[in-house]
N, C-alpha and C positions, 0 to 999 in steps of 0.2 A: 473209545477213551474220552474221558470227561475233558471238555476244554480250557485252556491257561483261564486265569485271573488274573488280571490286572488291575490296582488302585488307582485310578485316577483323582489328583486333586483339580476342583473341577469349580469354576465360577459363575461357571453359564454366560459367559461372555463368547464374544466371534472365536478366539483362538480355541478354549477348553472344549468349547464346542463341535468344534470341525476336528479334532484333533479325537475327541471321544469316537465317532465315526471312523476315523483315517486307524486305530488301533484296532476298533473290530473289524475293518477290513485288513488289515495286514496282518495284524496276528491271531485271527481267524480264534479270538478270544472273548471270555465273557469280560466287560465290564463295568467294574464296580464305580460308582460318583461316588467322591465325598465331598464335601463342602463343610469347613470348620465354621460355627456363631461364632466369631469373636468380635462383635459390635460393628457390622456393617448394618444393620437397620433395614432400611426396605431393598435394597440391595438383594436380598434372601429371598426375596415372594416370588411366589411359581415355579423356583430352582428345581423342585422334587417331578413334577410334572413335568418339565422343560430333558429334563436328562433321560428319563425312559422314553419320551418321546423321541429325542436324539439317540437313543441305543441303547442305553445302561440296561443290566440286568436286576441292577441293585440300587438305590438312594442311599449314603447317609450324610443327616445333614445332624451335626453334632451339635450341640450349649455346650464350647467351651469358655465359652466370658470368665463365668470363678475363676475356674484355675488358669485364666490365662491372666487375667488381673492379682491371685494369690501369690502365683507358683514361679512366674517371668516377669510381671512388669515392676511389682514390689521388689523381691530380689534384687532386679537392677538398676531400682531404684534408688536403695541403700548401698549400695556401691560408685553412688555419683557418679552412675556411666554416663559420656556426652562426650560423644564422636567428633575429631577433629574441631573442640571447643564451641558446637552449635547446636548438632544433630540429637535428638533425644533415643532415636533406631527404634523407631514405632515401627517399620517394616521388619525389621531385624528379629525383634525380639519376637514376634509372630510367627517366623518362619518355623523354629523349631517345633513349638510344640503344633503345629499342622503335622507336620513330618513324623512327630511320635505319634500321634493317633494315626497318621497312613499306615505304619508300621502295624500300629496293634488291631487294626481294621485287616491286614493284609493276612497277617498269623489266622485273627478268627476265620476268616472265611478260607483260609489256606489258598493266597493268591501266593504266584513265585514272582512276580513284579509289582512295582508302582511306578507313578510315572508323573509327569508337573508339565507346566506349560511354558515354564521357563525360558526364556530367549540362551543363548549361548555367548551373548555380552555382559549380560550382568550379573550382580552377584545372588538373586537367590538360587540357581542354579548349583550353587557351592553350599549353599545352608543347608537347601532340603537334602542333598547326597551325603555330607555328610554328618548328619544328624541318621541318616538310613545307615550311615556305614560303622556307625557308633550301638547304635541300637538292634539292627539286626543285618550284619553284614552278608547273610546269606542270601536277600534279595535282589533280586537284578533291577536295576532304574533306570526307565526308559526316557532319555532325552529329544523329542523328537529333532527339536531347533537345532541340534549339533551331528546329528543324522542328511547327512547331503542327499539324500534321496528328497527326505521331505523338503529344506528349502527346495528344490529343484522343481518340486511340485507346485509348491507354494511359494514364490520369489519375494511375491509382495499379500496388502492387502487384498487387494483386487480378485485373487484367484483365489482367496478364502472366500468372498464372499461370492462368488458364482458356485463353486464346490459346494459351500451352504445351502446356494438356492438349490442344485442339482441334487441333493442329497434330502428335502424339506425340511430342512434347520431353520428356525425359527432365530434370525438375531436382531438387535435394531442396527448394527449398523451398516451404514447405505456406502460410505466414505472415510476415509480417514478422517479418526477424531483428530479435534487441534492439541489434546494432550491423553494423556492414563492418567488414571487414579485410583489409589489401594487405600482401602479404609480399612480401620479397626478399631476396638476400643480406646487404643493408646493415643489414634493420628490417622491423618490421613495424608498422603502425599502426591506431589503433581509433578510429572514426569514427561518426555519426548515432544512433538509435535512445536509449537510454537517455544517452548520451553529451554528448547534446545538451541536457543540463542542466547547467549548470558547477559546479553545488552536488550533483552526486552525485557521491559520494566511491568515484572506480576502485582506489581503495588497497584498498578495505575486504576483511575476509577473506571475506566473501560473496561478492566476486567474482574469488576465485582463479584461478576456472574458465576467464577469459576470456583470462587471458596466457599466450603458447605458447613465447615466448624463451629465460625466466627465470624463476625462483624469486622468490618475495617478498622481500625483504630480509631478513623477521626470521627466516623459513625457512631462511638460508641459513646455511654452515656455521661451526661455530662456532671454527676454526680458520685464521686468517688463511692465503693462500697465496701467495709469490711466484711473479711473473713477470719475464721480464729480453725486452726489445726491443732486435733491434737493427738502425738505422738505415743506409742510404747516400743520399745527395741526397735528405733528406726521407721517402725511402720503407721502410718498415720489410721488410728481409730477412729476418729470422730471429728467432723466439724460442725462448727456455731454449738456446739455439746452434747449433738444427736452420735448415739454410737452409730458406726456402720461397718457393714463388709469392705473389702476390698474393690469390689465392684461397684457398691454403691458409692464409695469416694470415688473413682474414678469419673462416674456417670455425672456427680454432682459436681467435681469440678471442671468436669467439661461444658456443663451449661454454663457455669459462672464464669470459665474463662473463655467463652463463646463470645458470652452476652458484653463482656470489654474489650473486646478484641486483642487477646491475649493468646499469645504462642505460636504466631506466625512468622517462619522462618524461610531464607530464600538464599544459597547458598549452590557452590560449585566444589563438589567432593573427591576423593580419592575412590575408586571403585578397587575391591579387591583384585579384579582379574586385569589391572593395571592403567585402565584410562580414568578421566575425567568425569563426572556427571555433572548436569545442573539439576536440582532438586530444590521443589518449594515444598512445605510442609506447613500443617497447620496441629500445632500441639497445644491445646490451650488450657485442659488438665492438670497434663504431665509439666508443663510450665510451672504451674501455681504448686504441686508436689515439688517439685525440684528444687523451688527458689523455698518452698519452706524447709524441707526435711535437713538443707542446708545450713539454714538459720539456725535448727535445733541442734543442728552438731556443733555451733559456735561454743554454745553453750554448755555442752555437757560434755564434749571429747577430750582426750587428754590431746595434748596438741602433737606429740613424738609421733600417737596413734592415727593420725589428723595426718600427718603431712607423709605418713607410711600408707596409710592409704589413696593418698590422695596422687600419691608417686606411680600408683597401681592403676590407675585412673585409666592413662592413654591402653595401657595394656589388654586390661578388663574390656575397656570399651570397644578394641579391635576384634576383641577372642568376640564379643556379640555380633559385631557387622561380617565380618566373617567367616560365622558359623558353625563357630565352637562351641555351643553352647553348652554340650554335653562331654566336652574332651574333658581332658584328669586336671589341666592347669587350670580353669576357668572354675571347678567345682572346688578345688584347692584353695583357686583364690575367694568364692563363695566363703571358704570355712574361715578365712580370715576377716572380710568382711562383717559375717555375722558375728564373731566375738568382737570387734569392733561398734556395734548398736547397743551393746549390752544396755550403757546408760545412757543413749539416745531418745530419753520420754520429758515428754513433758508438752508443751501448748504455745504456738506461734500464732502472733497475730497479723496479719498484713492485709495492704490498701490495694484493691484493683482498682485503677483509673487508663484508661484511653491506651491499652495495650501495656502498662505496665505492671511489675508485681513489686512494691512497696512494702518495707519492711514497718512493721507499726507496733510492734515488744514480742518480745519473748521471755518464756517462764516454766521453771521445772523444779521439782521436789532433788533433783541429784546436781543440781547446779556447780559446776564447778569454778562458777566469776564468783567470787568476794568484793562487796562495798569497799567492807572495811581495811583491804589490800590494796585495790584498786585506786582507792580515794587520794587527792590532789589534798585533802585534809591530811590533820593528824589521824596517824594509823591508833585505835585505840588497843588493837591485838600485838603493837609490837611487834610482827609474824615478819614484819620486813624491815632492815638497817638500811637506811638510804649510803651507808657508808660503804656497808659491803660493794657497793659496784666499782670502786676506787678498784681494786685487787682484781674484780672480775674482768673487768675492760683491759686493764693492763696484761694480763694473759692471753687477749684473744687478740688485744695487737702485739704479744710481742713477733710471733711469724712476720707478720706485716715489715714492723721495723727491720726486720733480717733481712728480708729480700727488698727491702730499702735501700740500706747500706751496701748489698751489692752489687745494686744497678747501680751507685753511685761510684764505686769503685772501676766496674768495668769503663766507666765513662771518663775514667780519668786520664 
């Protein structure tokens, strides 16, 4: 009989590693490495070599940047997701589409599992399953970290990397790092180890060392720089007037929100499977996207639609952390969103200076501000009776006055 297949998503790090091995010995299985490009950079180099030499029968090392830049981080971009009022869910939004290509990787080569590296405290554990259980439920996913066999093998660091040596796993590390760190094109974030104290301060200039995004703020140049965005249905095409892809905005304003030390965030979260985390992140991009595509909706949203959406906000941006990405309410609320950007176009300009993103004009052919409405001048459109509001204000206090007079009454 031909032997199981199994998916692994696979980093080439100490745990994917040992744990690639620990699968073909237990489940007396072929398997497959994948590894998704979603803008980790040299992070990538020798993974393909690294994994058949570790056991894999198979490599693939996927270009998914487009459509992870097209398909996920635009979409939730345009939904002004942002997790417990800081988070941008650079990890978040990555997860799924990984988990769909394990998926569609598993079908072609006709494996009956996949499997992650995932710890059994935190939340990707809950994205990559259920984005598996939305897509093709007929897969089995193997957890190893929630499997007591394996902790029991594996308690700590220590015994992975003696297993590595005993096994000729190639890893660098010797020790416990003083933190994790997941990059991708959206962010990259800093996790456990020293971290996991909330009163140690990631700002400090001892720890320069550890951010690979950006510059520190105070580091950063001392001469403000514009940039000019410009919008169609929510999605930014072009900046300084160069059209570009999705990806290639991304790219571009990650150098520029780098080079100002822009989008560094440090913050103690809600974890879906019920505890605390501390998490620092560096989004310096998705920063400079976020505070424009913002500004554009000042502009040109009806406000009803504005604050309907925006009510949608904390919900939207749970269904992502989550790992809903693919459930019916999240794509639902998609279809609302998207008739939402309709007339979301047109051209933002704003200041990078020393960590900040600076609003400097905005302008659109579907504009919905009027001068001549607006104006502390005479209105020459008439379009508004400064008397009408006499009638309008009296209507909305009259409620008011009611439960006035009956707090007065009771008191008597």
């Amino acid at each position: 009989m031909a032997k199981q297949k199994i998916v692994l998503a696979y980093s080439g790090g100490l745990d994917t590693s040992v744990i690639l091995t620990w699968l073909k010995e237990t489940y007396d299985a072929e398997i497959i490495a994948f590894t998704a490009d979603i803008g980790q950079k040299d992070e990538l180099d020798g993974l393909e070599e690294k994994a058949l030499k570790t056991g894999a029968s198979k490599v693939y090392i996927d270009d998914l940047r487009d459509e992870f830049a097209r398909d996920f981080i635009f979409p939730m971009f345009q939904a002004g997701a942002l997790y417990e009022g800081q988070y941008l869910l650079g990890t978040s939004i990555a997860r799924p589409l990984i988990a769909k290509r394990m998926v569609e990787i598993a079908r072609a080569e006709g494996a009956t599992a996949i499997a992650h590296g995932a710890t059994g405290k935190g939340n990707d554990q809950v994205r990559f399953e259920l984005t598996a259980a939305a897509l093709a439920p007929e897969l089995e996913v193997i957890a190893q970290w929630r499997l007591e066999s394996f902790r029991e093998q594996f308690p700590g660091r220590a015994e992975m990397i003696a297993y590595a040596e005993k096994h000729g796993i190639q890893v660098q590390a010797t020790a416990a790092k003083p933190y994790s760190m997941d990059r991708n094109l959206l962010h990259i974030s800093f996790e456990s180890g020293m971290l996991e104290d909330p009163w140690f301060d990631a700002s400090h200039e001892s720890n320069k060392e550890m951010y690979v995004l950006s510059v520190a703020p105070e580091d950063a140049p001392d001469q403000a720089e514009y940039v000019e965005l410009e919008f169609e249905q929510g999605n930014c095409v072009a900046i300084n007037g160069k059209r570009m892809s999705p990806l290639q905005v991304m790219e571009t304003l990650n150098e520029l929100g780098g080079k100002h030390g822009i989008g560094r965030v440090d913050m103690v979260e809600n974890r879906f499977v019920g505890m605390k985390s501390r998490g620092v992140y560096e989004t310096p991009g998705g920063t400079i996207l976020f505070t424009a595509h913002r500004k554009m909706e000042s502009l040109t949203m009806d406000r009803e639609v504005m604050q309907l959406r925006d009510s949608l906000i904390p919900r939207y941006s749970g269904l992502v952390y989550n790992g809903f990405w693919f459930a019916p309410e999240r794509l639902a609320l998609q279809a609302l969103v998207t008739e939402s950007q309709k007339n979301v176009t047109g051209t933002v300009r704003l200041k990078l200076y020393k960590g900040n993103v600076i609003g400097a004009g905005v302008k659109s052919p579907v504009s919905l501000y009027n001068p001549n409405i607006a104006t502390m001048e005479a209105d020459p459109t008439q379009a508004y009776n400064q008397s009408d509001a006499t009638g309008f204000i009296r209507l909305n206090a009259l409620r008011l006055k009611v439960a006035s007079g009956v707090r007065q009454n009771a008191g008597k």
